[in-house]
C-alpha positions in Angstrom: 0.0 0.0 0.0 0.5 3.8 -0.9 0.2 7.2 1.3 1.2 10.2 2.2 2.9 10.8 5.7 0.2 13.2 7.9 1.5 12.7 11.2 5.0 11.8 12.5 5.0 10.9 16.6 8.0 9.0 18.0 6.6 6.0 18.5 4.5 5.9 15.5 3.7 7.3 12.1 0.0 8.4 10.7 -0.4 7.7 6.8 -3.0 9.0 4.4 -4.3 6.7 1.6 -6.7 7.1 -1.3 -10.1 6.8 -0.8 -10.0 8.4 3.4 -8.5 5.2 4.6 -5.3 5.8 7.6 -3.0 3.6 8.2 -0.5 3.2 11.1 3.4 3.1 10.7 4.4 1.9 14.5 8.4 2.6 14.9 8.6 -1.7 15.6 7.8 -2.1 11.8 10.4 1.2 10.5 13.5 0.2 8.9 16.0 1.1 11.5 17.0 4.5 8.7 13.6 5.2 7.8 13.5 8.9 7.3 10.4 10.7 6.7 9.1 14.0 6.2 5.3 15.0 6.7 3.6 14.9 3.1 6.2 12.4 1.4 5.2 9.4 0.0 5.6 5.6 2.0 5.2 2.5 1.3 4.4 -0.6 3.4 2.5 -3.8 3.6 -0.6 -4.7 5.7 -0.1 -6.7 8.4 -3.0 -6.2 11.0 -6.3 -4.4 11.4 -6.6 -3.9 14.8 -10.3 -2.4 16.3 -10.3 0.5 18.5 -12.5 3.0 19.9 -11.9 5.1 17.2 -12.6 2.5 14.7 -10.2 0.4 12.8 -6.8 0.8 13.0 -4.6 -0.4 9.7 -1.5 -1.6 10.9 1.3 -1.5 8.4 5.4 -2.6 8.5 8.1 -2.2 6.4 10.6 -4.5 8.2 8.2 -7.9 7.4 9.8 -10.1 5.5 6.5 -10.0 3.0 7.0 -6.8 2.2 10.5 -7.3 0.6 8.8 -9.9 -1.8 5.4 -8.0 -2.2 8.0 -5.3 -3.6 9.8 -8.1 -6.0 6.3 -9.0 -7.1 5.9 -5.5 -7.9 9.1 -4.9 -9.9 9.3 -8.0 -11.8 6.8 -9.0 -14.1 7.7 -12.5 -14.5 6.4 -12.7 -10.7 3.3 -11.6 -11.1 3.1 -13.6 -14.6 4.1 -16.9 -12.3 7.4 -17.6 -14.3 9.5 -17.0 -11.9 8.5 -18.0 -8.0 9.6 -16.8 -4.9 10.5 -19.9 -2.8 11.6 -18.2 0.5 12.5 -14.5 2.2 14.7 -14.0 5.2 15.4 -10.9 6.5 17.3 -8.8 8.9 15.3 -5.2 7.7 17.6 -2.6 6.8 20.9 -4.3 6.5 20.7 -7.4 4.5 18.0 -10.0 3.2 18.2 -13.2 1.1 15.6 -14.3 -1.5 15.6 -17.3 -3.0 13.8 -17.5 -6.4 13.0 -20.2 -9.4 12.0 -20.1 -12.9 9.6 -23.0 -14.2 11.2 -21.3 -17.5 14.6 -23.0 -18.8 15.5 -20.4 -20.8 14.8 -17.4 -18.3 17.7 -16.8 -15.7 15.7 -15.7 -12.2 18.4 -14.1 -10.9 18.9 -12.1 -14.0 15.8 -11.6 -14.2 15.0 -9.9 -11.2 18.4 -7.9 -11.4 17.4 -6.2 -14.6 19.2 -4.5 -16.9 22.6 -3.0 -15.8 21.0 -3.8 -12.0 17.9 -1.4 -12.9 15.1 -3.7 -11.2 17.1 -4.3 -8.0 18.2 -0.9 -7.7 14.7 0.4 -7.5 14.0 -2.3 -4.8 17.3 -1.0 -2.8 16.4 2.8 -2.8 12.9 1.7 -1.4 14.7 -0.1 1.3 17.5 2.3 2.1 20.2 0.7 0.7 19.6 -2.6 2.3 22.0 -5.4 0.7 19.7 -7.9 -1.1 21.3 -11.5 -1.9 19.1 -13.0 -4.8 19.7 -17.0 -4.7 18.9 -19.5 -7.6 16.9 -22.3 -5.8 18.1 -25.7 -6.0 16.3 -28.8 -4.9 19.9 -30.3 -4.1 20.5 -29.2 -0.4 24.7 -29.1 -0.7 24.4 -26.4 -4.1 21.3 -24.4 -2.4 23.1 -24.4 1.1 26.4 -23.0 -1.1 24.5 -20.4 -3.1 22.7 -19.7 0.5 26.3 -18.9 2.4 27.3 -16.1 -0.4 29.6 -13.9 -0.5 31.4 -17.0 1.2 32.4 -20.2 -0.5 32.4 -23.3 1.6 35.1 -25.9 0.8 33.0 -28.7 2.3 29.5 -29.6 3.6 28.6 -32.3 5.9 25.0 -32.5 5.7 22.4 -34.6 8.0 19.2 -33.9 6.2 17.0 -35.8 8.6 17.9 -33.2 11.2 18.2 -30.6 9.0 22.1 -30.0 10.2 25.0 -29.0 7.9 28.6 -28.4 9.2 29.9 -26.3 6.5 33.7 -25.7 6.4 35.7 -22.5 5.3 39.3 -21.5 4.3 40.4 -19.5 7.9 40.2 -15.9 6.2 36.9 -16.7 4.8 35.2 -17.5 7.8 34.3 -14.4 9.3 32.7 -13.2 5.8 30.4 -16.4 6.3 29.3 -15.8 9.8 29.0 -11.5 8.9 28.5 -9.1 11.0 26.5 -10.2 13.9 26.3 -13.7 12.9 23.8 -12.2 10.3 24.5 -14.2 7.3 24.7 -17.5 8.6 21.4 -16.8 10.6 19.6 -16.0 7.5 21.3 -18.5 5.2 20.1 -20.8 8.2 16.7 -19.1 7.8 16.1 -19.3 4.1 17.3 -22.9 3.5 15.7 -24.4 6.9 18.6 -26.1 7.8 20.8 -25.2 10.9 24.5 -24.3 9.4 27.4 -24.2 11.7 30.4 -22.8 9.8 33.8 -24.0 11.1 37.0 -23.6 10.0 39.5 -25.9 7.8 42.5 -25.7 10.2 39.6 -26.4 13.6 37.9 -29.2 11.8 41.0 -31.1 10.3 41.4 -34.0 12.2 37.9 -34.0 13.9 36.5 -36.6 11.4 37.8 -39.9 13.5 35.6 -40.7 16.2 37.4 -39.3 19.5 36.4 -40.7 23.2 35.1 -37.9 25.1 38.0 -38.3 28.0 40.5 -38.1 24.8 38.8 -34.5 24.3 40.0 -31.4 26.1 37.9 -29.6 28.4 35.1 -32.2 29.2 34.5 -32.6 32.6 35.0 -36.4 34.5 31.0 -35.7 35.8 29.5 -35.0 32.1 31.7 -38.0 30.9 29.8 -40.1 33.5 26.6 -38.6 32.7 26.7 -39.1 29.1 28.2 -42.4 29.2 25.1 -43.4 31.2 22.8 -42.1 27.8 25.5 -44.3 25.5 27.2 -41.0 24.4 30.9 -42.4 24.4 32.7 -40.5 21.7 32.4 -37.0 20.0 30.3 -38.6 17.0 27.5 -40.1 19.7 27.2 -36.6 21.0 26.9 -35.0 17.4 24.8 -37.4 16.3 22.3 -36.7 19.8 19.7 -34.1 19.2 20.6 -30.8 21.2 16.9 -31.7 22.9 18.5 -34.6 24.5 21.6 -33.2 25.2 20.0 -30.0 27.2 17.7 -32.8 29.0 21.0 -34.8 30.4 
């Protein structure tokens, strides 16, 4: 939806639409640099209509995940034409989001597509945004290629990947590590997020030499009482306790 700002508060802003309706901008659903002035244009998506005294109250965001792929819905017209689909969005609003698209169409590229020319379709999806980084991934339907494309701008060297959990150890050149994890642990959250498996990135020199089965007194740090204690659930070696959902392992 469309307005034009009436009223700015701090903790909320007013919005006037076509046709007399108001909707509500509450600071929880602002980007975190969301700027406006009174009488400029926003843009946001519906997420509640909540009844008041007043009457209704049209609760709109900006930092929902929906609206970053109502936008690409908007921008793209292989979208809206169902050529390309929008598989999953993750996002962290205001600093970086992945979306992970297909084309039922061999011969259209979705990520190409929804780049545009010379980066014209994104671009216009950026400004709206503030300059929010968007990472546009090619669905797969083979975990280890979507999990890789996921972890951009890093390039795992190796995945180990349990899909009945979903788990996947995936293993990084040293220096690379720190551009997998980002800022905040932001991009392995939402590669995590937009793939629905949990990813714990490691690093080559740390996980060299971790692949034979090690008893847990053979392993530095681990307590005589939690050696009796697992030993008790069958947990004898690091691969039992890897292989023991973290449910079970909080429970002991």
């Amino acid at each position: 939806v469309v307005g034009s700002v009436h009223q700015i508060q701090r903790d909320q802003i007013f919005i006037n639409a076509a046709g007399g309706a108001e909707f509500v901008l509450p600071k929880s659903q602002q980007l975190p640099n969301d700027r406006f002035r009174r009488g400029e244009t926003l843009r946001g998506i519906i997420i509640n209509v909540e009844l008041s005294s007043r009457g209704p109250e049209i609760i709109i965001s900006r930092s929902d995940d929906l609206f970053l792929k109502r936008l690409f819905e908007k921008e793209i017209p292989e979208i809206e034409d169902e050529i390309i689909e929008v598989k999953s969005v993750k996002r962290t609003p205001g600093d970086r989001s992945k979306i992970v698209v297909f084309s039922s169409d061999r011969r259209i590229d979705a990520v190409g597509a929804c780049v545009g020319m010379r980066g014209s379709r994104i671009q216009s999806i950026v400004r709206e945004l503030n300059g929010e980084k968007i990472d546009i991934i090619n669905w797969s339907d083979k975990p280890e290629i979507l999990i890789s494309r996921a972890l951009a701008p890093a390039k795992p060297i190796n995945l180990y990947i349990d899909e009945d959990r979903p788990y996947v150890v995936a293993v990084f050149e040293d220096e690379e590590l720190p551009i997998a994890i980002g800022r905040n642990g932001q991009n392995i959250k939402l590669a995590s997020s937009v793939t629905d498996y949990t990813i714990d990135a490691v690093k080559k020199s740390e996980y060299e030499g971790t692949s034979e089965a090690l008893y847990l007194d053979e392993i530095e740090g681990i307590s005589s009482r939690h050696i009796e204690t697992l030993g008790k659930s069958e947990i004898h070696t690091n691969e039992d306790f890897l292989n023991t959902e973290r449910e079970d392992i909080l429970n002991l």
